[in-house]
C-alpha positions in Angstrom: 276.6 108.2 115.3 278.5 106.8 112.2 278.2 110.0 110.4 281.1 111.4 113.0 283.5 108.5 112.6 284.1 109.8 108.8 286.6 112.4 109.0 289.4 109.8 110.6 288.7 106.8 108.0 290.6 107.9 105.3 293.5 108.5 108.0 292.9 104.9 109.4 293.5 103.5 105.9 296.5 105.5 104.9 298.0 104.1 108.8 296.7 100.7 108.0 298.5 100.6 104.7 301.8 101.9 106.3 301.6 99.2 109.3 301.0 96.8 107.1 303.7 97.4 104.7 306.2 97.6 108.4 304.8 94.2 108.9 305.7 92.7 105.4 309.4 94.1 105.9 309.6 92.7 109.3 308.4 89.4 107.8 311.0 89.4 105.0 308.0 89.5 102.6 309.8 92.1 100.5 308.2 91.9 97.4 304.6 92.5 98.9 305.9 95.1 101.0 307.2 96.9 97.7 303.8 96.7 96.3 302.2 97.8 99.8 304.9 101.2 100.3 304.1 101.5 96.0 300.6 101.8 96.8 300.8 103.9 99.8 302.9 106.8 98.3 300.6 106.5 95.2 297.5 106.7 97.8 298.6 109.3 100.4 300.8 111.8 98.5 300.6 114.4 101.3 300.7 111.7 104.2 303.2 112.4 107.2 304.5 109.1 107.0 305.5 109.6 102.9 309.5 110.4 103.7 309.3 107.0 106.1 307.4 105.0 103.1 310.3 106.2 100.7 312.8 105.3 103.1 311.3 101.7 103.9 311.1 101.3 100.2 314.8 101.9 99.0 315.8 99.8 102.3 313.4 97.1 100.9 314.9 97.2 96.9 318.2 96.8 98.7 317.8 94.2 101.0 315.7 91.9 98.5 317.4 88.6 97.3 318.1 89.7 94.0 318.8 93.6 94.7 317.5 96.8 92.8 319.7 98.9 93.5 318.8 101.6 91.2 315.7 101.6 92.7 316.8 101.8 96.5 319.1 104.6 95.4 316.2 106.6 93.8 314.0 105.7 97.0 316.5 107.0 99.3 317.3 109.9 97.1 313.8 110.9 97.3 314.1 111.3 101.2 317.2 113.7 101.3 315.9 115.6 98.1 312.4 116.2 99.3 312.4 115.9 103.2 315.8 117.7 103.5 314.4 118.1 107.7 313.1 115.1 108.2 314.7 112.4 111.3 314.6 109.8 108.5 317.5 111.4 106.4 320.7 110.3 108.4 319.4 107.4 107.8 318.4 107.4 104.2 321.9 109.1 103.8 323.7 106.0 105.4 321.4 103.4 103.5 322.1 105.2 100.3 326.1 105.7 101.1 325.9 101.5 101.6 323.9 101.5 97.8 326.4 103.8 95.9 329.4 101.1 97.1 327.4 98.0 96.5 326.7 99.7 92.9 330.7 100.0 92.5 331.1 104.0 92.7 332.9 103.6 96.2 334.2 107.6 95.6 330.4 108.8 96.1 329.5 106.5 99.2 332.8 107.9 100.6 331.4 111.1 100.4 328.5 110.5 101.1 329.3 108.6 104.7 331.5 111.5 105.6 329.0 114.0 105.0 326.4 112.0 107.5 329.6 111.4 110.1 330.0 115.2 110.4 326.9 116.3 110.4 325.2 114.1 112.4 327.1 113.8 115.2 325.4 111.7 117.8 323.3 109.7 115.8 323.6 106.1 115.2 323.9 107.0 111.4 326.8 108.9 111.9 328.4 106.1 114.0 327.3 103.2 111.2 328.8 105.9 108.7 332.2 105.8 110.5 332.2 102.2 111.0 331.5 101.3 107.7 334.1 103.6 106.1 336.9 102.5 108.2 335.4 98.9 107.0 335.8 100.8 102.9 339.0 101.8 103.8 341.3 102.9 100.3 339.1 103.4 97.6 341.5 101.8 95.1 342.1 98.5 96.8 338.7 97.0 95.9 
């Protein structure tokens, strides 16, 4: 009997590790959660959840007390880079659009929130996107 139970444990663990780290964000924990998505992509490379776990993570560095920013932006990048298909990269785009103005280069999140607005028509990320440029406004009058 417990011989058959194998094949799914490893898949148990790499969900575990994912819920967990869902749990963590929802509890504010962020730190721990950084180490928990950290140790997932380093765990499950080819997981289906690995564009979500990058995704969580740059949302995670951003939302932190005391922000990495370069960090969320090379989490999120990760997710438009490698999972170019995925549902998460509206998303990730938005997120990452609201990282390149907190980091100052209010040009790029420009583009960047225009690009998600057009093509994503429909989704809430393209909505957020509109919103938060009208909310940008004129570049120069930072």
């Amino acid at each position: 009997q417990m011989m058959e139970a194998m094949p799914d444990f490893e898949l148990s663990g790499e969900k575990e590790l994912y819920d967990t780290a869902r749990q963590l964000i929802k509890n504010r924990q962020y730190e721990s959660a950084v180490e928990q998505l950290r140790n997932f992509i380093k765990s499950f490379p080819e997981s289906q959840l690995i564009a979500n776990a990058y995704y969580w993570l740059g949302q995670v560095h951003a939302a932190k007390i005391d922000p990495d920013l370069e960090q969320a932006r090379q989490s999120l990048a990760q997710v438009i880079s490698f999972f170019p298909d995925h549902p998460k990269v509206p998303d990730a785009a938005f997120a990452l659009g609201k990282v390149h103005y907190a980091m100052g280069d209010c040009e790029r999140a420009k583009t960047l929130l225009s690009q998600v607005a057009e093509q994503y028509p429909g989704k809430s990320a393209a909505k957020l996107s509109e919103n938060y440029l009208k909310d940008i406004g004129d570049c120069s009058v930072q």
